[in-house]
VOPAGU-2260 file (C-alpha; in pm, 1 decimal, decimal comma):
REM VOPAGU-2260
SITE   aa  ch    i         X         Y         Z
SITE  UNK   A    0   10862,8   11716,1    3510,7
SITE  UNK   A    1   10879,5   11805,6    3131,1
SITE  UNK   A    2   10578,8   11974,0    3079,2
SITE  UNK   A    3   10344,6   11955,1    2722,1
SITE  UNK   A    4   10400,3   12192,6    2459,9
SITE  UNK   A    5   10058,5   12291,1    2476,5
SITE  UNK   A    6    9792,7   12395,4    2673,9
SITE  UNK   A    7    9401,5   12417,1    2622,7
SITE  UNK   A    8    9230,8   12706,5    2638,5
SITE  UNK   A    9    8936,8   12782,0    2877,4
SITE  UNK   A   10    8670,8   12783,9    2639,1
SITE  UNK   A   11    8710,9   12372,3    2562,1
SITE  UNK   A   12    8727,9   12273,9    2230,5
SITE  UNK   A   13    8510,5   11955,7    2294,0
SITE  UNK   A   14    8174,3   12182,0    2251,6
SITE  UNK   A   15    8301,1   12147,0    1857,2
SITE  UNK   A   16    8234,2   11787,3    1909,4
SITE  UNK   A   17    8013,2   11595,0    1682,5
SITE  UNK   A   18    7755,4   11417,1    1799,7
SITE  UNK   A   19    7684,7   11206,4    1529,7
SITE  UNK   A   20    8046,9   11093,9    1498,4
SITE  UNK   A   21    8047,0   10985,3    1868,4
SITE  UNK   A   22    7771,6   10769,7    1797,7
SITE  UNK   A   23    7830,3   10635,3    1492,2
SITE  UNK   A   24    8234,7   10517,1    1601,2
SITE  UNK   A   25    8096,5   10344,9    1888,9
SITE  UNK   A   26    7847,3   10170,6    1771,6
SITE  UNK   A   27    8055,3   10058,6    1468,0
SITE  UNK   A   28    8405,6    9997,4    1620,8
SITE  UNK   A   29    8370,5    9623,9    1704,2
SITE  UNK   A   30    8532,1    9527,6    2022,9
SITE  UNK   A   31    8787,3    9225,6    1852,5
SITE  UNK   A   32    9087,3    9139,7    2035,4
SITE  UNK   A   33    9429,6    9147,4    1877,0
SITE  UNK   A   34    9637,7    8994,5    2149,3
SITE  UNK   A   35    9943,6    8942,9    1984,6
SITE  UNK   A   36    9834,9    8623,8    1799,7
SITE  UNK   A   37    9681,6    8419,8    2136,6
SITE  UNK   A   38    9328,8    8464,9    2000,1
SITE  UNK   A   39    9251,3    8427,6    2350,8
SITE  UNK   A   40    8926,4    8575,4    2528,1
SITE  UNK   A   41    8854,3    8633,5    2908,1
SITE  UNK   A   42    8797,8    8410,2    3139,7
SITE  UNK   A   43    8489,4    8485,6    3366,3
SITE  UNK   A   44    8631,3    8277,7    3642,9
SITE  UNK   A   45    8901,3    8475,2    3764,9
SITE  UNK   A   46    9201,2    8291,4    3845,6
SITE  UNK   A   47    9373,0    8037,5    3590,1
SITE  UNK   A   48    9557,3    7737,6    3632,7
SITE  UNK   A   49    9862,5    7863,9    3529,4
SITE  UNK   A   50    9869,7    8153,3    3749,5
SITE  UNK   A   51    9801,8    7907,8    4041,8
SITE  UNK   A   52   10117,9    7679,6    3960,7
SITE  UNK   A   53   10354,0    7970,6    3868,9
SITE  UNK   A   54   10604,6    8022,7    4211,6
SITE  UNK   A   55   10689,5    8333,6    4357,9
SITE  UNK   A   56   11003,9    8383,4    4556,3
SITE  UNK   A   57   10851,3    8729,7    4740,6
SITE  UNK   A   58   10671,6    8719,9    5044,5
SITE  UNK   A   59   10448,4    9003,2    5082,6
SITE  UNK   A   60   10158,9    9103,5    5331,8
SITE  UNK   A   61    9843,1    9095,3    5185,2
SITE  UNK   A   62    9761,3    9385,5    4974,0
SITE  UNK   A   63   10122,2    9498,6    4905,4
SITE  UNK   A   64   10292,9    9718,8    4902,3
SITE  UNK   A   65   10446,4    9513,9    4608,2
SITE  UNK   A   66   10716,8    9567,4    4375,1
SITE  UNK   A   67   10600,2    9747,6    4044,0
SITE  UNK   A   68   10697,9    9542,7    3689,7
SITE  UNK   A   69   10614,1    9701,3    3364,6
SITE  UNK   A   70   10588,5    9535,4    3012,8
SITE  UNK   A   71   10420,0    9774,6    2704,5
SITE  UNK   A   72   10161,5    9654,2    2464,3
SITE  UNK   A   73   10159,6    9754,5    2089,4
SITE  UNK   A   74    9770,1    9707,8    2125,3
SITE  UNK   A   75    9625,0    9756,0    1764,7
SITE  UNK   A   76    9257,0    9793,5    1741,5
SITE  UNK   A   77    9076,7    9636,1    1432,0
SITE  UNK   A   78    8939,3    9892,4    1111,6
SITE  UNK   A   79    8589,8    9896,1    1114,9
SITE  UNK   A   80    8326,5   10016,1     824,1
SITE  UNK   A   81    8339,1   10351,7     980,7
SITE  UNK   A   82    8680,4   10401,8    1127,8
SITE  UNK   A   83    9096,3   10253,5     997,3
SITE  UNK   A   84    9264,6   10085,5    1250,0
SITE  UNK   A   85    9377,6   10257,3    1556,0
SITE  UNK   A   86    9711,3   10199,8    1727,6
SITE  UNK   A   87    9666,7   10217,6    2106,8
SITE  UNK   A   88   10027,5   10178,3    2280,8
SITE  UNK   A   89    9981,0   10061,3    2634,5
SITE  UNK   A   90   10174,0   10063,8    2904,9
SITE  UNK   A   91   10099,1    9799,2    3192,1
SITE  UNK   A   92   10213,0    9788,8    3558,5
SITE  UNK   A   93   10175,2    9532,9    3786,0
SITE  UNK   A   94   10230,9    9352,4    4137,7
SITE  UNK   A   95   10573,5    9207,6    4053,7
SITE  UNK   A   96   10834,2    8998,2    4220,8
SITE  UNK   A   97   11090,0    9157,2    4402,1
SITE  UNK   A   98   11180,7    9445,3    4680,1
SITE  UNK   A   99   10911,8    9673,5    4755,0
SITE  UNK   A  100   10920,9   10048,7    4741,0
SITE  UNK   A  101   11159,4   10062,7    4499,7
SITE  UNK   A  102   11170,3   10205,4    4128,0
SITE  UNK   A  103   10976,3    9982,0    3887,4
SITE  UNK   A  104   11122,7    9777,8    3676,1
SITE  UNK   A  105   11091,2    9647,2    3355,3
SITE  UNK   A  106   11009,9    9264,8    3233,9
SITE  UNK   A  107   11002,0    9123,3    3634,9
SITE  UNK   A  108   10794,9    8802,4    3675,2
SITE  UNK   A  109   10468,7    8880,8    3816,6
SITE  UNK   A  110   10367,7    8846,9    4199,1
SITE  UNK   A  111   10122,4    8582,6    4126,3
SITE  UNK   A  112   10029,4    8460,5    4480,4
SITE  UNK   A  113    9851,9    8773,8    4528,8
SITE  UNK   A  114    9646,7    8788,8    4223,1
SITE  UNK   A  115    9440,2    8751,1    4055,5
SITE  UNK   A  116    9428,1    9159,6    4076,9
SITE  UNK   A  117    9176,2    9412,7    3979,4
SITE  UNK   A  118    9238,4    9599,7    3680,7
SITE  UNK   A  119    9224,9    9997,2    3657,0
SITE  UNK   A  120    9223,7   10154,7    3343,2
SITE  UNK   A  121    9384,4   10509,3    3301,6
SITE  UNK   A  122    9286,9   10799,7    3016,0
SITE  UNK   A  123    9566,5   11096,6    3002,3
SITE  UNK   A  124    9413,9   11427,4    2945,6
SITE  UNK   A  125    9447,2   11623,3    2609,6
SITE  UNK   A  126    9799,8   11679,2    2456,3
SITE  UNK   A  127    9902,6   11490,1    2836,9
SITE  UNK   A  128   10181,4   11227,4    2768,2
SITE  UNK   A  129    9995,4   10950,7    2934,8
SITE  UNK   A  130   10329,5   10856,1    3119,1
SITE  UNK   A  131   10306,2   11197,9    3269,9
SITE  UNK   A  132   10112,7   11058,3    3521,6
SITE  UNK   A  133   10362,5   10768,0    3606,5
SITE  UNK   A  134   10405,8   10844,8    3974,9
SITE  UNK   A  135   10009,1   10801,7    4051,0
SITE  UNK   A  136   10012,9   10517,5    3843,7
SITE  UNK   A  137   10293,4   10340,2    4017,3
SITE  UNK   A  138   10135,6   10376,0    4314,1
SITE  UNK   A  139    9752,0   10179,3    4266,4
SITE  UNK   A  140   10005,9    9946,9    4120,4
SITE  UNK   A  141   10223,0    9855,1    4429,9
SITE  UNK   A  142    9887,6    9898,3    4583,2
SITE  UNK   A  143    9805,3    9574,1    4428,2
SITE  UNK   A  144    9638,9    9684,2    4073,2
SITE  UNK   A  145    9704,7    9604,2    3751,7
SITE  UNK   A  146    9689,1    9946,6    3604,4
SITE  UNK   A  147    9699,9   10022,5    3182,0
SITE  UNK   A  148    9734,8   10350,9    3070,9
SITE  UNK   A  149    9677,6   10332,1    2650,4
SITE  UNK   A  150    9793,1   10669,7    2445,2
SITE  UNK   A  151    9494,3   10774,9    2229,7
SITE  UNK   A  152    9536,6   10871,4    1853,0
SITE  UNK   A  153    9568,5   11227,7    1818,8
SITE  UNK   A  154    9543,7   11393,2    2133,7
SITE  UNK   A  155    9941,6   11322,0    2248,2
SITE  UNK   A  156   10146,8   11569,4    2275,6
SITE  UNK   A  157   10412,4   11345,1    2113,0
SITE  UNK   A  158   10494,9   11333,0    1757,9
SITE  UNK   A  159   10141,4   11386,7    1583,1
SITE  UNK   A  160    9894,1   11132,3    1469,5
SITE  UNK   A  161    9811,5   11370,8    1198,2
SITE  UNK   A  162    9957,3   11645,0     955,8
SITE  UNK   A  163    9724,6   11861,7    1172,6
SITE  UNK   A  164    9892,2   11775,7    1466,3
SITE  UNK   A  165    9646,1   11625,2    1779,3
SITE  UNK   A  166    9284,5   11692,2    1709,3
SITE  UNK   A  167    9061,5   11738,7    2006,2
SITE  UNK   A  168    8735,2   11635,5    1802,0
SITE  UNK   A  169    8870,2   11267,3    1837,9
SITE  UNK   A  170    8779,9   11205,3    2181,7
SITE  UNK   A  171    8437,4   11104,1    2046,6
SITE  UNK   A  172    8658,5   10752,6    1931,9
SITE  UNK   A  173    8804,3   10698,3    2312,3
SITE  UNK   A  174    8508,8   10528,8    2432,3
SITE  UNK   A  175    8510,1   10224,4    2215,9
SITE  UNK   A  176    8901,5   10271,9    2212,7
SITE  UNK   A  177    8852,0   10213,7    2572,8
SITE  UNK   A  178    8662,4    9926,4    2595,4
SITE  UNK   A  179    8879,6    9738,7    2322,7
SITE  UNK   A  180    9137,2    9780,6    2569,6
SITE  UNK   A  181    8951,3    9633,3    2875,9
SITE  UNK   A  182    8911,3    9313,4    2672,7
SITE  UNK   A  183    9249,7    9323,8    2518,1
SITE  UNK   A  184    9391,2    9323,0    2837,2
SITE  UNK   A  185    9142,1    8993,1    2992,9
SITE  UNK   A  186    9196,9    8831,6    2673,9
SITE  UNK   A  187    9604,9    8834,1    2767,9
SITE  UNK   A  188    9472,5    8729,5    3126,6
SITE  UNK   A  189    9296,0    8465,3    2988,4
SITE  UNK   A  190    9589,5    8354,9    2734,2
SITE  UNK   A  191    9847,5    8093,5    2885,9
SITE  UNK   A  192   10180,6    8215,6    2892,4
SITE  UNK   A  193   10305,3    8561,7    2920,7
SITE  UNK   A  194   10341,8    8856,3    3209,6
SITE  UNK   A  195    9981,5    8920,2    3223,8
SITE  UNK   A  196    9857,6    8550,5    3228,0
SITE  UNK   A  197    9602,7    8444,6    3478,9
SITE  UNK   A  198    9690,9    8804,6    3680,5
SITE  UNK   A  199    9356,2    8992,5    3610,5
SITE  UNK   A  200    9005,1    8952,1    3773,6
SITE  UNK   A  201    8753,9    9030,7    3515,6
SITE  UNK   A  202    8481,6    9127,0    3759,4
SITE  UNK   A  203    8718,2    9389,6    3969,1
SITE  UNK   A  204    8733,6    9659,4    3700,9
SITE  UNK   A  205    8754,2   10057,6    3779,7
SITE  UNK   A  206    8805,3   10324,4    3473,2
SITE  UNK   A  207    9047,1   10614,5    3600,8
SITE  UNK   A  208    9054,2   10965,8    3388,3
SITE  UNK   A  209    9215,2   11302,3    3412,9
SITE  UNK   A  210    9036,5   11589,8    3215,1
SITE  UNK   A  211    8911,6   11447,9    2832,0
SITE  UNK   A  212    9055,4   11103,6    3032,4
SITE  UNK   A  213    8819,6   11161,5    3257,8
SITE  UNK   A  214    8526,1   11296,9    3031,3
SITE  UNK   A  215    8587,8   10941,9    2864,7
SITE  UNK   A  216    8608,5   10676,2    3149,6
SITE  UNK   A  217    8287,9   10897,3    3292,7
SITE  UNK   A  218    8115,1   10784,2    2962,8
SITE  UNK   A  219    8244,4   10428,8    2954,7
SITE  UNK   A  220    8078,9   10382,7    3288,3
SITE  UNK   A  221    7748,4   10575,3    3321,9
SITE  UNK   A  222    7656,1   10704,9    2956,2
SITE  UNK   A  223    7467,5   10479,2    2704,0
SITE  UNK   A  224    7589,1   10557,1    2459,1
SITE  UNK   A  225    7971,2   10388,5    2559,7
SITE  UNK   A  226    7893,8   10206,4    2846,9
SITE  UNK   A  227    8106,3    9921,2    2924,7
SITE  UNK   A  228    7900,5    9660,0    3165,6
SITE  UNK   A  229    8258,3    9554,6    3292,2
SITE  UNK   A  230    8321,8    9827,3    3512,7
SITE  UNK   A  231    8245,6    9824,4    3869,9
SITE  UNK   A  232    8392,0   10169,8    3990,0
SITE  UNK   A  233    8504,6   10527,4    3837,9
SITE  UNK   A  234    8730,5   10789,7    3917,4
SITE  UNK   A  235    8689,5   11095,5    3712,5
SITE  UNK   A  236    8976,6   11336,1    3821,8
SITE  UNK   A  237    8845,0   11711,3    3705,8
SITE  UNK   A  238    8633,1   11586,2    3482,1
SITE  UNK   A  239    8270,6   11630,7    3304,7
SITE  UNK   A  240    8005,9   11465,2    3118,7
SITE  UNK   A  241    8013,8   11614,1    2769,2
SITE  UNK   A  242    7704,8   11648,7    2578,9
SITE  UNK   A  243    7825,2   11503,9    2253,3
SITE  UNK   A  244    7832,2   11181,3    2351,9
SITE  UNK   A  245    7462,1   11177,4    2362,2
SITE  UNK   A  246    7201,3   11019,9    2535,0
SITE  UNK   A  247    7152,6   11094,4    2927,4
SITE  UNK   A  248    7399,5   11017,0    3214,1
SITE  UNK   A  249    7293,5   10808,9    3449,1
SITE  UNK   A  250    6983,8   10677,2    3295,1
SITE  UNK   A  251    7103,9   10290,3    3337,3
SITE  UNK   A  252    7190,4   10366,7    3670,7
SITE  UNK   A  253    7564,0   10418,2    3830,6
SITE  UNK   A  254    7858,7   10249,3    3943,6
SITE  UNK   A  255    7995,5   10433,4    4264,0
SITE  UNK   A  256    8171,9   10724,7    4196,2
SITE  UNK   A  257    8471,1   10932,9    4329,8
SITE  UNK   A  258    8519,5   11283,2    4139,6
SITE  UNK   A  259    8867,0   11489,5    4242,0
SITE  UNK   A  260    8830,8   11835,5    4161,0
SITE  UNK   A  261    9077,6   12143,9    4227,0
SITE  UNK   A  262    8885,1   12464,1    4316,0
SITE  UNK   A  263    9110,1   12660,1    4158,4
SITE  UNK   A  264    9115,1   12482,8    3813,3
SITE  UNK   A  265    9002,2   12737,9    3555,3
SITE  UNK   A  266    9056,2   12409,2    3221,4
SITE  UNK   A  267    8806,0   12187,1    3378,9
SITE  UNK   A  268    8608,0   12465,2    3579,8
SITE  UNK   A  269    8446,3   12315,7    3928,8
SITE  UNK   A  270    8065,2   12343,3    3780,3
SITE  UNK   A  271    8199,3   12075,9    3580,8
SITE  UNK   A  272    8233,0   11811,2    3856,8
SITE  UNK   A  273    7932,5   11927,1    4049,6
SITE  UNK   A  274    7732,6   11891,1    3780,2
SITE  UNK   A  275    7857,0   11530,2    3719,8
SITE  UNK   A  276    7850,1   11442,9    4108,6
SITE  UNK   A  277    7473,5   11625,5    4176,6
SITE  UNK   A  278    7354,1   11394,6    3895,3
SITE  UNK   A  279    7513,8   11079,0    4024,3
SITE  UNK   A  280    7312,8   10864,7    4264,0
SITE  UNK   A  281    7486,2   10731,4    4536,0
SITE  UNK   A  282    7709,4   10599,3    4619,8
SITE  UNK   A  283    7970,7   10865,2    4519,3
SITE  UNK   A  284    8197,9   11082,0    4704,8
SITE  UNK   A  285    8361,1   11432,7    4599,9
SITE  UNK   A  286    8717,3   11543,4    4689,5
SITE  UNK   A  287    8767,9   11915,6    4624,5
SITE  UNK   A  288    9135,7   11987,1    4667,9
SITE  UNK   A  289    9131,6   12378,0    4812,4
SITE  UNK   A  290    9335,3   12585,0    4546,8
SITE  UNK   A  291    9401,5   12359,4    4345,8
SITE  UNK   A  292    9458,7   12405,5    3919,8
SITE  UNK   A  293    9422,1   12104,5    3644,6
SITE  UNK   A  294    9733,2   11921,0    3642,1
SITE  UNK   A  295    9940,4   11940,6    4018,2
SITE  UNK   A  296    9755,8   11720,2    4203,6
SITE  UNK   A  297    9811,6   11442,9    3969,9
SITE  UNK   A  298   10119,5   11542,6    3803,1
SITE  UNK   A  299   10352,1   11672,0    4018,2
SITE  UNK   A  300   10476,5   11482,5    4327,2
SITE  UNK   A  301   10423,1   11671,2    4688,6
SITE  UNK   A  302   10138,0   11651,2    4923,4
SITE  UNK   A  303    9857,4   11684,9    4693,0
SITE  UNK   A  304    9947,2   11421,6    4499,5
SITE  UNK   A  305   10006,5   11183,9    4801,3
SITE  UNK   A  306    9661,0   11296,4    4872,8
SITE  UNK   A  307    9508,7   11189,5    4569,3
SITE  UNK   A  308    9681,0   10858,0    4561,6
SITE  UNK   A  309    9563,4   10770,3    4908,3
SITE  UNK   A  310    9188,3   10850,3    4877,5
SITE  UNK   A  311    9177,3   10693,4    4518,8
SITE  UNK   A  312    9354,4   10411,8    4627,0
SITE  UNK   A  313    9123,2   10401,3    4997,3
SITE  UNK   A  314    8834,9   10432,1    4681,6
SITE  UNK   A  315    8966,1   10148,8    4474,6
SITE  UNK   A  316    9045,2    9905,3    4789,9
SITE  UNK   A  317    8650,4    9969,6    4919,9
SITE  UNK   A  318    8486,1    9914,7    4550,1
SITE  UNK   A  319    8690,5    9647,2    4394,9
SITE  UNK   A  320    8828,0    9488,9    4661,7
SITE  UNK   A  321    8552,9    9528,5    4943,7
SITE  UNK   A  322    8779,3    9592,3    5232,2
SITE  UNK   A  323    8543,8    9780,4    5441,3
SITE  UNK   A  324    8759,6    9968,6    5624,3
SITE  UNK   A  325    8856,6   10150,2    5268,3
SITE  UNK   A  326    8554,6   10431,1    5278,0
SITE  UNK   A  327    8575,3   10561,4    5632,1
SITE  UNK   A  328    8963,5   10578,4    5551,3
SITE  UNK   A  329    8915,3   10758,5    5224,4
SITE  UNK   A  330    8662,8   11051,9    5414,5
SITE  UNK   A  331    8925,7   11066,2    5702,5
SITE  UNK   A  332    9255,2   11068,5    5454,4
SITE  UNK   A  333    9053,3   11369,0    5221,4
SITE  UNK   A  334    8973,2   11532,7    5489,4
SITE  UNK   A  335    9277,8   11817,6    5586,9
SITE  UNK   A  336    9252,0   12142,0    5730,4
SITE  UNK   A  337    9348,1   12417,0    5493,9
SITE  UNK   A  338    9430,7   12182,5    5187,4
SITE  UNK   A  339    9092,7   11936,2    5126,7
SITE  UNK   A  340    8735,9   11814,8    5174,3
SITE  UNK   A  341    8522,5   11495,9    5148,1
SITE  UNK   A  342    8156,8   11510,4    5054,9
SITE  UNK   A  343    7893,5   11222,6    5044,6
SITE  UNK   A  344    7600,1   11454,2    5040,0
SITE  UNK   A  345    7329,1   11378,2    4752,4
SITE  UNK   A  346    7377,5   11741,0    4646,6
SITE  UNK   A  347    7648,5   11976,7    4678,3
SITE  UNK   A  348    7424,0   12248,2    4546,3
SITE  UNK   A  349    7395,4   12478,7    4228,3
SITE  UNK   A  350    7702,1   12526,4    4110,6
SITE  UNK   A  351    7831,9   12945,5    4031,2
SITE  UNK   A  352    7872,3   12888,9    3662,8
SITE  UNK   A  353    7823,0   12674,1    3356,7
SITE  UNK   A  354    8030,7   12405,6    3211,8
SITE  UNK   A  355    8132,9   12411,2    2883,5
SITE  UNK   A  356    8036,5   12140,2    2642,9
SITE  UNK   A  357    7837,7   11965,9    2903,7
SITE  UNK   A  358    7455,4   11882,7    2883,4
SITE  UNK   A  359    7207,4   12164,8    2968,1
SITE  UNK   A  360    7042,3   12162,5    3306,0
């Protein structure tokens, strides 16, 4: 796997971050849809009439495994009074007609008589290709997920969104970024016509994050500052709660919570995702993958990996689609002798260091 030209350094960047600029861009950046001209906006009640009228010629067994299709979305979110417009490529994969278990495809009608589907919404970590992670992805997606992973401005690794090249500082716009995708994505759900239409339930939502990605969704579903009401479950995958996103975590309460951290990860340190997980109420659960770094388990294909993409995927079935023999599944599939460890405990104690850029105490 081709790896980014760049790495951060241990000391994160993100304590540089402005607080005042990660208020102001999300309370200004107004969450209008550009769908590609539909105009359309979501429909609370799940399941549209077109989806229910569209044939499939694949029979699968409830809950997949399904063929993966994949269509990309030149998502373009609106200029505000405090910020230009922001181009937000997204890439889509979903429960598709045809063979299972094989390579995804692009363009493949959608599997529509198992939908509508619950949406999960990916964020890549910094100067991470957000296609990096395409093997994890494919999988909540034959898993029976509709799964989007947008590629913020400036912190690709690709060519640069700036004669700077990618700028750290702009994480403090991925909130609102965020949730202008959520409802760019319903709104195509919503629309009649097209790959994604009448495939989404708006009330099965999970956010999904690796390092920033993860400091991001964590915000988007806990924080006040960003917090989108839309999402039922998180995922936060090395991740932390930064301080200059203001306001404190967990004050409006939490949606349940898996955190994924490697013990040996010296970007994303482990007092990181204690931190984040002590402060959590239940219910939440904490995978610590035994000597593991920051991007293996969720780049690199091998048992880790497969690790990761059962729990979060036992995770994902037990929150958004209530199956309730998801959890037990998810503490017996995490739990392996020599490689990892499930915790539901309210407290996994005080963690042997600090975490920088995160809130004191």
């Amino acid at each position: 796997m081709q790896r980014p030209p760049r790495r951060r350094s241990r000391v994160r960047r993100r304590v540089r971050l402005l607080r005042t600029a990660a208020i102001a861009s999300g309370a200004a950046l107004l969450l209008v849809l550009v769908l590609l001209g539909t105009g359309a906006r979501p429909n609370p009640g799940g399941r549209s009439a077109t989806a229910s009228t569209v044939p499939s010629t694949t029979v699968v067994a409830h809950g997949g495994p399904y063929a993966v299709g994949t269509t990309a979305l030149p998502l373009i979110e609106p200029a505000t009074t405090a910020t230009p417009a922001r181009s937000l490529p997204t890439a889509v994969r979903y429960p598709a007609q045809g063979q299972p278990g094989g390579a995804e495809t692009a363009g493949p009608p959608a599997y529509r008589a198992g939908g509508p589907y619950p949406l999960v919404v990916f964020s890549q970590g910094y100067e991470i290709a957000a296609e990096s992670y395409a093997g994890l992805l494919q999988h909540w997606a034959s898993a029976g997920y509709v799964v989007v992973d947008p590629t913020y401005p400036f912190t690709d690794p690709g060519p640069p969104g700036s004669p700077g090249g990618p700028n750290e500082a702009d994480i403090a716009n991925h909130p609102a970024d965020l949730r202008f995708v959520i409802s760019a994505i319903l709104g195509l759900s919503a629309a009649h016509g097209g790959v994604l239409s009448g495939l989404v339930n708006p009330n099965e939502i999970a956010v999904v994050g690796h390092s920033d990605g993860g400091d991001v969704s964590l915000a988007t579903a806990v924080d006040p500052c960003c917090k989108d009401s839309l999402v039922k479950a998180a995922i936060i995958l090395s991740g932390a709660e930064l301080a200059a996103f203001g306001n404190t975590y967990y004050a409006q309460g939490s949606v349940p919570l898996l955190v994924v951290q490697g013990t040996a990860d010296t970007i994303n340190p482990p007092p990181c995702s204690i931190q984040l997980y002590n402060a959590a109420p239940s219910p939440k659960y904490y995978l610590s993958l035994l000597g593991a770094t920051h991007e293996p388990p969720y780049l690199d294909p091998g048992p880790l990996r497969t690790l990761v993409e059962t729990t979060t995927t036992d995770f994902l079935d037990g929150y958004l689609k209530g199956r309730s023999t998801a959890l037990p599944a998810l503490v017996a599939s995490g739990t392996v002798a020599g490689q990892a460890t499930v915790s539901t405990a309210a407290s996994l104690g005080q963690p042997a260091g600090t975490c920088p850029g995160a809130p004191a105490g």
